[in-house]
KOLTIDO-437358 format. One line per field, with one value per residue (C-alpha): residue number from 1; x, z, y. Coordinates in steps of 0.5 Angstrom, whole numbers, plus 500, padded with zeros to 3 digits. Layout:
<sites>
k = NUM,...
x = X,...
z = Z,...
y = Y,...
</sites>
This chain:
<sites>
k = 1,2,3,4,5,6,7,8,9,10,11,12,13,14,15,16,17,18,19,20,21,22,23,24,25,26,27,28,29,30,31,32,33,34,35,36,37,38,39,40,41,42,43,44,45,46,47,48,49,50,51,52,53,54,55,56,57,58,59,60,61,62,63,64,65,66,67,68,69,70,71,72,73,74,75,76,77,78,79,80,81,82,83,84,85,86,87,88,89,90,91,92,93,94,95,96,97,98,99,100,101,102,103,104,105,106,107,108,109,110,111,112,113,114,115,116,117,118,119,120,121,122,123,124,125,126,127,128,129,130,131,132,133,134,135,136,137,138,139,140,141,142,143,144,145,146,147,148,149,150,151,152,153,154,155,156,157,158,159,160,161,162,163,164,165,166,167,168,169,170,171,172,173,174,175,176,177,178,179,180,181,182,183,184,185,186,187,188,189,190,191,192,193,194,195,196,197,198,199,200,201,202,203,204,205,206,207,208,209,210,211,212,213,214,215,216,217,218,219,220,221,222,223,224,225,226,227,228,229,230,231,232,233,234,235,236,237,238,239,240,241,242,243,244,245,246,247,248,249,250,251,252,253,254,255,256,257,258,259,260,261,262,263,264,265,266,267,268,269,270,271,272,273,274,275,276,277,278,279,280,281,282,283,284,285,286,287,288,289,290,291,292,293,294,295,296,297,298,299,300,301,302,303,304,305,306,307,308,309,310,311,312,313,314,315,316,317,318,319,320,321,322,323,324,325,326,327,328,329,330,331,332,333,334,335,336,337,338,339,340,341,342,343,344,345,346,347,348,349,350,351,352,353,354,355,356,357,358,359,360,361,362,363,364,365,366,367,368,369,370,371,372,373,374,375,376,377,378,379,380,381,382,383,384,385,386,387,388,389,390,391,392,393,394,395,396,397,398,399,400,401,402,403,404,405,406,407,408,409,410,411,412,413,414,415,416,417,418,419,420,421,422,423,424,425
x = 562,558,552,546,549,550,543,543,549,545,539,542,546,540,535,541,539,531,529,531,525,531,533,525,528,531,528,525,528,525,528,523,525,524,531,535,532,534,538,542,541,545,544,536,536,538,531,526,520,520,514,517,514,517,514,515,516,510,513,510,508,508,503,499,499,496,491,488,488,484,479,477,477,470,473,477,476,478,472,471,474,477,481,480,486,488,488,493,498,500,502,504,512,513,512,520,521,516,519,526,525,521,526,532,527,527,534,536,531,524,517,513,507,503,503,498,494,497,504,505,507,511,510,514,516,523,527,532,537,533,532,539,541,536,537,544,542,543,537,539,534,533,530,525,522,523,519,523,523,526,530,534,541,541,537,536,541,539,542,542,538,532,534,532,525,524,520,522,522,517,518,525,523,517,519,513,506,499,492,486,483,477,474,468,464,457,452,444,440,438,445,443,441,447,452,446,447,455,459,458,458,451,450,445,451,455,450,449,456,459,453,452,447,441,442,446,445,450,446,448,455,458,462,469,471,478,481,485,480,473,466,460,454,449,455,454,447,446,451,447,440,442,445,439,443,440,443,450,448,448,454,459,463,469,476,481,489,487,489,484,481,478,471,466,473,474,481,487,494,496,502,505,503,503,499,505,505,507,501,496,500,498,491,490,493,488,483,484,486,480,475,470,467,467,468,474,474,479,481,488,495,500,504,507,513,514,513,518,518,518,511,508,511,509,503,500,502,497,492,494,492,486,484,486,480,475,475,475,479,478,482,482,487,488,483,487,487,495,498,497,503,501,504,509,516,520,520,515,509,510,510,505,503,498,497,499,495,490,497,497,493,490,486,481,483,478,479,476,476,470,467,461,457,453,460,463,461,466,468,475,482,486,492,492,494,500,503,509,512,519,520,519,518,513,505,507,500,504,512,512,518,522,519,525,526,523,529,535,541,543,551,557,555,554,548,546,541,534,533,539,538,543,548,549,552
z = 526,532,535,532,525,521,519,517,513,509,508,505,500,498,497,492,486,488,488,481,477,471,474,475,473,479,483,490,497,502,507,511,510,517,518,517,524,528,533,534,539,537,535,536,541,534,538,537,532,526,520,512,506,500,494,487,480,475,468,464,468,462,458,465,464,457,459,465,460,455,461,462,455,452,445,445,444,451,455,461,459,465,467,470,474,469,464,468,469,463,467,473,476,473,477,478,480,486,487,488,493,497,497,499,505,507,507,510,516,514,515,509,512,505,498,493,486,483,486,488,494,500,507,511,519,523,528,527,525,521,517,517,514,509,506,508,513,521,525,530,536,534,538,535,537,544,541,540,534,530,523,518,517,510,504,503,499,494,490,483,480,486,485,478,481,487,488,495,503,507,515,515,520,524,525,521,522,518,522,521,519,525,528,532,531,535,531,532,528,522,519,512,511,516,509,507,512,514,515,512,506,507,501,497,497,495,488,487,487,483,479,480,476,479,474,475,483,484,485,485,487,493,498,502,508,509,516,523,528,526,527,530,524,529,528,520,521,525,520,515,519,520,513,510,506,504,508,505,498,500,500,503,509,512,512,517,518,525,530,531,537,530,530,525,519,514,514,519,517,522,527,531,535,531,525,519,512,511,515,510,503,504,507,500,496,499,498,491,490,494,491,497,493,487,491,498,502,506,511,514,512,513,510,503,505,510,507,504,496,496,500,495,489,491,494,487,483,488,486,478,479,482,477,471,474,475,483,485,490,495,500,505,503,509,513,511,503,500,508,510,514,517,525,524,526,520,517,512,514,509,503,499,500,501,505,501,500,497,493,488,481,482,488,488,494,498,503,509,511,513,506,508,501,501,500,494,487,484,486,490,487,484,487,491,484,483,490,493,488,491,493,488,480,475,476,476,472,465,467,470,472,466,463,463,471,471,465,467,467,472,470,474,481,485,489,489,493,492,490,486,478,473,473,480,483
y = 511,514,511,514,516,509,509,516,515,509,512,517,514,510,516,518,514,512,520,521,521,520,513,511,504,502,498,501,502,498,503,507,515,516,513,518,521,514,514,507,503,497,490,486,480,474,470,475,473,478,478,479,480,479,483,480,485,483,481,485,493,497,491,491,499,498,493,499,504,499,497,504,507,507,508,501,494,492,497,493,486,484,479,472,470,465,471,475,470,474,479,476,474,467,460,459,467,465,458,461,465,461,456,462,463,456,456,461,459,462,459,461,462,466,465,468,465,472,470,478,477,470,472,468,468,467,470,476,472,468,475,478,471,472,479,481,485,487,489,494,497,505,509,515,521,518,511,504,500,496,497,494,498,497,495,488,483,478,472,475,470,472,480,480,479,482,489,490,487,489,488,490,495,498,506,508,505,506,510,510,517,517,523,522,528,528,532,531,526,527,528,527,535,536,539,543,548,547,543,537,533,529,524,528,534,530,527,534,537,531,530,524,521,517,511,506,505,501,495,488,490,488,493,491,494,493,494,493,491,489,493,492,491,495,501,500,500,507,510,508,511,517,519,515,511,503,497,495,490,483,479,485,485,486,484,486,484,485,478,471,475,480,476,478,478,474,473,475,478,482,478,484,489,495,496,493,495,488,486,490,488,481,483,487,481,477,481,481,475,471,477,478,484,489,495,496,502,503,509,506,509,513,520,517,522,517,511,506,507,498,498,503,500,493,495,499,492,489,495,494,487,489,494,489,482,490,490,498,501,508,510,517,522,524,530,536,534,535,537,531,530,537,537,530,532,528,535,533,538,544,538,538,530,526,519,512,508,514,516,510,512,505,508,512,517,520,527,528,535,540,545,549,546,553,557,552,554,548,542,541,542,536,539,531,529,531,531,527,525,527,521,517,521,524,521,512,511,514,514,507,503,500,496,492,490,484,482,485,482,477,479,476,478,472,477,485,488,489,497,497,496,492,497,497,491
</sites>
């Protein structure tokens, strides 16, 4: 097979059965969209350090679905009865699931360097080879839009019994990193009637045009900010003055996947260059699980056409098990609403999409984008809502992944890969 086309060819045969919206069932691809426009550089150095997450399936999603629906619903029994961590452990993959693919990791190599009380994800360490043993794959150099990286040439492959419970592997490649959705934009003090005028939201405009009530205020809730690299308290300050907005509520602060260099955050997840999605699933796991505050605000993310369907998959468990214990999660959608992927070159610009994690219904998305406030009459198109689902199916709130995943057959087969179902070994 020419150079340049072995990973066009197993993307595109992957991509045949995870785009059904039919075969929901199957579990989801860990391999990056963006490969199908790769060119092949052959095999990475075997001694090159690499950072994995594995994402483990939850045992009962759509009794966790139930739950959420229960929790927001005035009407029922459940109405804001969230869980304690010990009452999700209902919901969450079993002990021996996450026992055992500790123990594969080891064998093949790996140093487990995460686990979490929810047992959603094991992150682990280990050079290239390492990673091949333990997925079955080959790490190859590629080469796109004239950047190097790495990939996986084909979705990872598990023993049976590990399989059954994996929702997908993060780390496998680097081809498609999340941003940060920052503009500076320079306007004179005060800002906090800028929106009045044009073109602007201020807080006050955006009370009035949500009908926002005054009561309740938010008060003793606690805000997260969840990040790459760590800010200045002094800029939140600033911001704050300027739009007339009271101090951050005490207790709040933030949390970053940035390295040990990241001073002023409370925990440090990220271990490579580049901002990874393997990074930022364990630092949302460990947000949820270590509970530093009621309310996440994040502005990091990527187009979710060029994001794998196994990062989303495995991180809208992570937002689900947030939902279910009553921390809140919002994120930016992007600055051009549902074209968020407007001027990338992977022929994604002309998709109605918009940025994961914003895409997850777990996540409240957030868009950043100008609207003259004295010209709207009404409040902005839900269009967001119903895009990107080309990749992965209808709305994952009411048609979520088989309830059966996490109990598939084991079958005959000694090992099967991770984003195939039962009947595909």
């Amino acid at each position: 097979m020419p150079v340049g086309r072995s990973i066009l060819y197993a993307v595109a045969t992957v991509a045949a059965f995870v785009a059904s919206p039919a075969d929901a069932g199957a579990a989801s691809s860990s391999m990056s969209p963006r490969l199908r426009n790769a060119v092949d550089l052959g095999r990475s150095t075997p001694l090159v350090a690499r950072h994995v997450v594995v994402g483990l399936s939850l045992t009962d999603r759509p009794g966790l679905d139930a739950l959420l629906a229960d929790l927001r619903d005035p009407a029922s029994e459940r109405f804001r009865h969230f869980l304690t961590p010990e009452e999700f452990a209902a919901y969450a993959p079993p002990p021996e699931a996450e026992a055992m693919v500790v123990a594969h990791l080891e064998a093949s190599g790996l140093t487990v360097t995460e686990r979490f009380s929810n047992r959603l994800l094991v992150g682990a360490v280990g050079s290239t080879a390492a990673v091949e043993r333990a997925f079955g794959v080959e790490i190859h150099d590629v080469v796109l839009e004239g950047a190097r990286h790495f990939a996986a040439t084909s979705e990872p492959v598990l023993p049976g019994d590990v399989a059954e419970h994996v929702a997908g592997v993060l780390g496998l490649d680097d081809v498609v990193a999340a941003r940060p959705h920052l503009r500076v934009r320079h306007a004179a003090a005060p800002r906090a009637t800028l929106g009045r005028d044009c073109c602007h939201f201020s807080p006050a405009d955006v009370q009035a045009f949500y009908d926002i009530p005054a009561t309740p205020d938010g008060s003793g809730q606690t805000l997260v900010i969840a990040g790459v690299y760590a800010w200045k308290e002094g800029d939140v300050a600033a911001f704050d003055r300027e739009w007339g907005l009271p101090d951050l509520p005490a207790g709040s602060g933030q949390v970053c996947a940035g390295g040990p260099n990241a001073a002023g955050c409370r925990f440090h997840r990220r271990r490579s260059l580049e901002v990874s999605f393997a990074d930022l699933a364990e630092m949302y796991d460990r947000i949820v699980t270590d509970d530093p505050g009621h309310v996440v605000s994040t502005s990091w993310g990527a187009c979710e056409a060029n994001v794998a369907p196994a990062v989303q998959e495995i991180d809208d468990e992570i937002f689900a098990s947030a939902g279910a214990s009553g921390q809140a999660w919002f994120a930016a959608s992007g600055d051009h609403g549902g074209e968020d992927c407007r001027g990338e070159q992977g022929g994604h610009h002309q998709l109605v999409i918009v940025d994961h994690p914003a895409n997850s219904p777990h996540v409240v998305g957030v868009e950043a984008r100008r609207r003259c406030a004295a010209r709207v009459s009404s409040p902005p198109s839900r269009r967001a809502q119903a895009t990107g689902r080309r990749a992965r199916g209808p709305t994952r709130a009411a048609e979520r992944v088989d309830s059966s995943r996490g109990r598939r057959s084991r079958r005959a087969a000694a090992s099967r890969p991770v984003g195939s179902d039962s009947s595909r070994t």
